[in-house]
SEKE-371348 format. One record per residue (C-alpha): residue number from 1; residue in three letters; x, y, z. Coordinates in nm, 2 decimals. Layout:
N
NUM, ALA, X, Y, Z $
...
//
This chain:
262
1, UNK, -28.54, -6.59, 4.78 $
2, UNK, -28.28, -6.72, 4.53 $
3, UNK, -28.12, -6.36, 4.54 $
4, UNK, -28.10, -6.37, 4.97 $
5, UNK, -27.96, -6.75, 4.98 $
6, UNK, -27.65, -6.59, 4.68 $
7, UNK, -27.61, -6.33, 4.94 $
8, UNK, -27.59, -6.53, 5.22 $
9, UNK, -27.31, -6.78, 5.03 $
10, UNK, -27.11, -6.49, 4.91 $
11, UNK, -27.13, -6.37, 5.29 $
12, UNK, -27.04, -6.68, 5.42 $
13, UNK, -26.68, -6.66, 5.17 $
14, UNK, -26.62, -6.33, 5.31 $
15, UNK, -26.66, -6.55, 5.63 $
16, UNK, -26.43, -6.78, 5.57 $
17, UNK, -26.15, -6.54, 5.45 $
18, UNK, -26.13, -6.38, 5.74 $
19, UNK, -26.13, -6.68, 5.96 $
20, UNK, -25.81, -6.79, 5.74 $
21, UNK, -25.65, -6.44, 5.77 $
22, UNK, -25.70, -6.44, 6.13 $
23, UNK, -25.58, -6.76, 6.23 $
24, UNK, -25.24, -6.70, 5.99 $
25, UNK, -25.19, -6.35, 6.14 $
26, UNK, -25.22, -6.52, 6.49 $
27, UNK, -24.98, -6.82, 6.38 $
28, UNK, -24.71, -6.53, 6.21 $
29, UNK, -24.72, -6.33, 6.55 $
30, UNK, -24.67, -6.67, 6.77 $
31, UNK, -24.35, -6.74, 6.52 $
32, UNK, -24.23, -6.39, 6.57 $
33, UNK, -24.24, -6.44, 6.93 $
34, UNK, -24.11, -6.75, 7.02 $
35, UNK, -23.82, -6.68, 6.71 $
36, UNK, -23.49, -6.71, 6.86 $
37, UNK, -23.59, -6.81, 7.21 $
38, UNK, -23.64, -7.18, 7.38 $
39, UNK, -23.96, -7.23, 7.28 $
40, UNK, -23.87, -7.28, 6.98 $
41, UNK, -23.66, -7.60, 7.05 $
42, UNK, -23.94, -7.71, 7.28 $
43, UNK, -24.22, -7.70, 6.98 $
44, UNK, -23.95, -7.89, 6.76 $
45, UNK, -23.95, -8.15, 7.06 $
46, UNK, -24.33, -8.17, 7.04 $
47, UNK, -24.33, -8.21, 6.72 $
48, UNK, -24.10, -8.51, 6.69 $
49, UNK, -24.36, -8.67, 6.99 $
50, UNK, -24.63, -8.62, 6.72 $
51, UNK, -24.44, -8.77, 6.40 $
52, UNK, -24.36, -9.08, 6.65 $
53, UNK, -24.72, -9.11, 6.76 $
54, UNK, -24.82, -9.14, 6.38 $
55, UNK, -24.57, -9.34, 6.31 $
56, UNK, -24.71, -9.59, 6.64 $
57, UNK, -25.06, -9.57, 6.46 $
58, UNK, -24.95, -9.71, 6.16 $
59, UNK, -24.71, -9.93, 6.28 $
60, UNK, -24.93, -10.11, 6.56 $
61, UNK, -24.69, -10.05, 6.83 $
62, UNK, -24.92, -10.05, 7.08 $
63, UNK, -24.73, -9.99, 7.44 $
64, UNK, -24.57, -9.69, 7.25 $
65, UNK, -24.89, -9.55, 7.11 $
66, UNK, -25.05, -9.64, 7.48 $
67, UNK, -24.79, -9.41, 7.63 $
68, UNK, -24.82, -9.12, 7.42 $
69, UNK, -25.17, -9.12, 7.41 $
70, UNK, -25.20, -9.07, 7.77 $
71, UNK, -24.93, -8.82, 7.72 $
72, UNK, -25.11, -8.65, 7.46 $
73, UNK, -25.44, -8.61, 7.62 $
74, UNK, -25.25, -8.39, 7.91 $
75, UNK, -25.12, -8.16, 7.62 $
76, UNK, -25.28, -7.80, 7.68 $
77, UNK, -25.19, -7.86, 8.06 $
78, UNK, -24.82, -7.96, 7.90 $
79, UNK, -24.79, -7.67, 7.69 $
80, UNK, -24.93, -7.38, 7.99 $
81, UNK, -24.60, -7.52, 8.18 $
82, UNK, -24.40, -7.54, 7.95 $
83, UNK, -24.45, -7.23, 7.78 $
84, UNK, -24.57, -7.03, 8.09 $
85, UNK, -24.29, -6.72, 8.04 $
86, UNK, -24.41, -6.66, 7.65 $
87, UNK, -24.77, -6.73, 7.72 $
88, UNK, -24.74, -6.46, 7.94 $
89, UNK, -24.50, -6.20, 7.75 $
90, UNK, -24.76, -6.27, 7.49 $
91, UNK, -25.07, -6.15, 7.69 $
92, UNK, -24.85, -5.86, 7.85 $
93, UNK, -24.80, -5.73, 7.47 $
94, UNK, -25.18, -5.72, 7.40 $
95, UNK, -25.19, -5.37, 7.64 $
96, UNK, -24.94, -5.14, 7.41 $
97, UNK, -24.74, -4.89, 7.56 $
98, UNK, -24.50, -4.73, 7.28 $
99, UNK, -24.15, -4.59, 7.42 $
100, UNK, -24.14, -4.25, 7.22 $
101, UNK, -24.55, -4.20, 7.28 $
102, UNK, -24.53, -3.86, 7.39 $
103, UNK, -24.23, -3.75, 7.22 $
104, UNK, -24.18, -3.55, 6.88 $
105, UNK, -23.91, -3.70, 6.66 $
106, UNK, -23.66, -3.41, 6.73 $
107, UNK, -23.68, -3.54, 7.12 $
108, UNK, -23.67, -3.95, 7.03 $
109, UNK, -23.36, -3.84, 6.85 $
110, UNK, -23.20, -3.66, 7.19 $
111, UNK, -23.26, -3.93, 7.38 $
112, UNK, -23.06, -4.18, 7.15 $
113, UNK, -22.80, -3.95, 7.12 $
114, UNK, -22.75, -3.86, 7.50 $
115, UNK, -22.83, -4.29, 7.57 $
116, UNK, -22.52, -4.35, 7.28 $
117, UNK, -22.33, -4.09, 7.43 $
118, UNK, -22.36, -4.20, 7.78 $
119, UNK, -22.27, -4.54, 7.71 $
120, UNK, -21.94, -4.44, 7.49 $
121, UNK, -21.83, -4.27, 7.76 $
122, UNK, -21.90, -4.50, 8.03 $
123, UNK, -21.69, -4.73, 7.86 $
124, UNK, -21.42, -4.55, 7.78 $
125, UNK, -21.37, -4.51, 8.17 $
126, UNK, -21.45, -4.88, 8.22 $
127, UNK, -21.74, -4.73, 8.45 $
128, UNK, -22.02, -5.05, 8.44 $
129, UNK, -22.39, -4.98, 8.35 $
130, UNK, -22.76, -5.12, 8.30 $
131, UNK, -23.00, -4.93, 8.13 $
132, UNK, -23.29, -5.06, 8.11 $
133, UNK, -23.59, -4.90, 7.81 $
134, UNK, -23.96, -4.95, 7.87 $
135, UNK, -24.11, -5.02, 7.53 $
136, UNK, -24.46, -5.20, 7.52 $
137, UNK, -24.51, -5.36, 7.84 $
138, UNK, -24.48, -5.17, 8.15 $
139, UNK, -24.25, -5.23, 8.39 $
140, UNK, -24.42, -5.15, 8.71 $
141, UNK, -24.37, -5.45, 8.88 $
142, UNK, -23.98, -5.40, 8.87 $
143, UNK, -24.00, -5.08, 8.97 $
144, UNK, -24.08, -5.17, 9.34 $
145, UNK, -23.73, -5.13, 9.46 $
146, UNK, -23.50, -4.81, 9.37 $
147, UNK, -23.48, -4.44, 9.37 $
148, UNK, -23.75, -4.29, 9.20 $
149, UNK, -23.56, -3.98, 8.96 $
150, UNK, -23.82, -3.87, 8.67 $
151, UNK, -23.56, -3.68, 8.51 $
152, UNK, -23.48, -3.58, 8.14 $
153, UNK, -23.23, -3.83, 7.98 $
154, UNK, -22.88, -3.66, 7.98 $
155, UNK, -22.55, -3.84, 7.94 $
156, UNK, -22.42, -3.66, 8.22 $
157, UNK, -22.69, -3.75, 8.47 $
158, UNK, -22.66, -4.13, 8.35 $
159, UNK, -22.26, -4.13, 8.41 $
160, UNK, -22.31, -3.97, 8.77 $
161, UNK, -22.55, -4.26, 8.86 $
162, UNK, -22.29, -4.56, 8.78 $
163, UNK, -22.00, -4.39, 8.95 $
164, UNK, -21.87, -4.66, 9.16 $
165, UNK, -21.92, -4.44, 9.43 $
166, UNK, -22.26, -4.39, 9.37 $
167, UNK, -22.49, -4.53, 9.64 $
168, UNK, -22.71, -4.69, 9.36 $
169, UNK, -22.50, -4.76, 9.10 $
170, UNK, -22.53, -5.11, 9.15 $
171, UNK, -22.90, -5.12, 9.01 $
172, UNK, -23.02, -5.07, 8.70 $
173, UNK, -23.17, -4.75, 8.58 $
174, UNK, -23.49, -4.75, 8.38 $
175, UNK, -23.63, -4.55, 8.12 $
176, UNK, -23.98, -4.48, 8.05 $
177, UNK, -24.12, -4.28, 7.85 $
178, UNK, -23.84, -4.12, 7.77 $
179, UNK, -23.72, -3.97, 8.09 $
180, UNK, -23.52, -4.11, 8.36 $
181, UNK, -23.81, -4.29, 8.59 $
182, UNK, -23.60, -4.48, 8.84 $
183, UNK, -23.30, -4.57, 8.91 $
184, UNK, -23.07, -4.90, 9.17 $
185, UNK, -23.39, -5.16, 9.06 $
186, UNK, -23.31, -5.53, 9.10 $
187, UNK, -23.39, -5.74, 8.79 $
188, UNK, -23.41, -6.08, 8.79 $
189, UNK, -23.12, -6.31, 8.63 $
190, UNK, -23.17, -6.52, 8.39 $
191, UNK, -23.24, -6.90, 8.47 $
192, UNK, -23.10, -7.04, 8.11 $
193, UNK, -22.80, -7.25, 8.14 $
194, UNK, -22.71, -7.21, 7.81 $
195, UNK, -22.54, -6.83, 7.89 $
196, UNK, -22.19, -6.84, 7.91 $
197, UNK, -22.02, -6.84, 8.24 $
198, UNK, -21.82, -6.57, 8.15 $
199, UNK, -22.08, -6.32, 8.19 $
200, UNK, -22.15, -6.12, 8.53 $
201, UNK, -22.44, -6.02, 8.69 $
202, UNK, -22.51, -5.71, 8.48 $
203, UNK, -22.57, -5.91, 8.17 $
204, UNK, -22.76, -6.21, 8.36 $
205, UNK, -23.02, -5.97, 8.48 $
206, UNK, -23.03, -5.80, 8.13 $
207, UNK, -23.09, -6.12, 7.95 $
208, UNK, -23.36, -6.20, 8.26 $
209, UNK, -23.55, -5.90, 8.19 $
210, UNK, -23.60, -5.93, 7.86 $
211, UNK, -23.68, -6.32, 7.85 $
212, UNK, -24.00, -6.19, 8.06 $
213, UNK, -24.07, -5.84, 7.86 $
214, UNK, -24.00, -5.61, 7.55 $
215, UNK, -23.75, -5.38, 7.72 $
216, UNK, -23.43, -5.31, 7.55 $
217, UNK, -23.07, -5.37, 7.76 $
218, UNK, -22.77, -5.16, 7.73 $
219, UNK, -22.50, -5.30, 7.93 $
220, UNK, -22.16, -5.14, 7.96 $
221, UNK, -21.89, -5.38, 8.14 $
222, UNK, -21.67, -5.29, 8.39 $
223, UNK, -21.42, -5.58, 8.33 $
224, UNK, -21.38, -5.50, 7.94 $
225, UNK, -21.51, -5.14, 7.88 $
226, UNK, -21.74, -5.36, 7.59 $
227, UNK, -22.15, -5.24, 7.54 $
228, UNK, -22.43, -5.50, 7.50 $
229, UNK, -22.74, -5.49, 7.41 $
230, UNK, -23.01, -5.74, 7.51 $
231, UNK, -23.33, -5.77, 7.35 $
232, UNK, -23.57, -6.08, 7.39 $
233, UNK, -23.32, -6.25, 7.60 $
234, UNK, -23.06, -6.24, 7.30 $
235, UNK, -22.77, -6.04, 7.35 $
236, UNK, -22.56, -5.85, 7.09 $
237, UNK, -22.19, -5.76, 7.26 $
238, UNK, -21.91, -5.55, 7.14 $
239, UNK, -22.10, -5.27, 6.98 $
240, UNK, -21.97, -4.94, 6.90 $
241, UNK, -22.15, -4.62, 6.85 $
242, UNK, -22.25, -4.59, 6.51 $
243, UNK, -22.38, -4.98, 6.54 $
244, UNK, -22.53, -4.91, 6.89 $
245, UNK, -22.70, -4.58, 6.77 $
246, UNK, -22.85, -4.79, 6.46 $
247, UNK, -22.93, -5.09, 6.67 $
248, UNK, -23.10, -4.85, 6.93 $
249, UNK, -23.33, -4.67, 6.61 $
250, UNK, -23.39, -5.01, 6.47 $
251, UNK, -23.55, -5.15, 6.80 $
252, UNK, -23.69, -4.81, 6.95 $
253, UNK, -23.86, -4.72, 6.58 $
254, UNK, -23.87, -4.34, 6.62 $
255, UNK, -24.13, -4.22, 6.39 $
256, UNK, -24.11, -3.96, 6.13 $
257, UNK, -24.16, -3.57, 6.17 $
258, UNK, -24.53, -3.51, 6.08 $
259, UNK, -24.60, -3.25, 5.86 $
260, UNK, -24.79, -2.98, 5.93 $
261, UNK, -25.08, -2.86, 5.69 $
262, UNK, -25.07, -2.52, 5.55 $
//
């Protein structure tokens, strides 16, 4: 009996461990997600709300603590609203859906080098572009409106769709799976009033696309011939092609050649 209850406390531990590992692996994935975006300003401003309703506890001040504990009891409703665009990138990454799935590493490493040289060219001839690449979470539902291509990604093909006399070179073209899927899709800008002013359409809808999913941006401006890319609703401008080719492995993580056994 003695031997059964020893078992049953060292279980228990085990127990316990994992519980703590769980809940710090969940808390380091929420940080990785809401790092560099507005939620993180918006859990600063919750926390401050917190420290002042301790503070109202200890000092007696009553009307205050009054107010923020009706404020407080509302606060899972408070933070669905207010973090109701991460709450729901966050659930979106739970299905995974990797870029280069079907690809060997030979092919991830064409499609980099025909995106790279695509983009170089494009703005060399001040020719403007949005690329759009699927990573984890589908992009179905933006997908709705555009010309459906399913072709193999090839620089030449990409410049032909954002000629300016190209019927759909208005759109963005979106890559999944490593082909050409479809191409004059309408993304949604961004609503952040913090983007500068001096950025057009292209980029708003890049940085709007990416505040909701994974995908990775390439934008090439028509104004200044400069490529972006825009990941997470950040975007990195003035790249060239050794930095965009290293930004573009970085974020797509192509995976090693597999060895074969003999």
């Amino acid at each position: 009996m003695s031997g059964l209850l020893d078992f049953l406390k060292d279980f228990r531990w085990l127990l316990d461990l994992l519980d703590i590992a769980l809940v710090a692996y969940i808390i380091y994935r929420i940080i990785l997600l809401i790092k560099g975006t507005r939620a993180v300003q918006m859990l600063l401003g919750l926390a401050v709300i917190l420290i002042v309703y301790v503070i109202s506890q200890a000092t007696g001040l009553y009307t205050l603590r009054w107010l923020l504990d009706n404020f407080l009891s509302s606060i899972i409703l408070v933070i669905i609203v207010i973090f109701q665009s991460d709450i729901r990138r966050a659930l979106m990454h739970v299905g995974r859906n990797p870029f280069f799935a079907d690809l060997s590493y030979r092919e991830e490493t064409e499609v980099m080098e025909e995106l790279v040289r695509a983009s170089v060219n494009m703005a060399n001839k001040r020719i403007g572009a949005l690329i759009v690449i699927e990573r984890e979470t589908g992009l179905k539902d933006f997908l709705e409106v555009g010309v459906e291509i399913d072709a193999k990604v090839s620089s030449d093909l990409i410049a032909s769709i954002f000629l300016p006399y190209s019927p759909i070179h208005d759109g963005a073209l979106v890559i999944q799976q490593g082909r050409l899927k479809r191409a004059g899709c309408f993304l949604p800008l961004t609503q952040n009033p913090n983007v500068s002013k001096a950025l057009g359409t292209r980029h708003r809808a890049a940085i709007g696309l990416t505040e909701l999913v994974d995908a990775v941006a390439i934008v090439v401006s028509e104004e200044t011939g400069k490529i972006s890319v825009v990941v997470g609703g950040r975007i990195t401008r003035d790249l060239d092609s050794t930095t965009l080719k290293r930004v573009l492995k970085r974020l797509l993580e192509p995976r090693p050649a597999k060895k074969k056994s003999t």
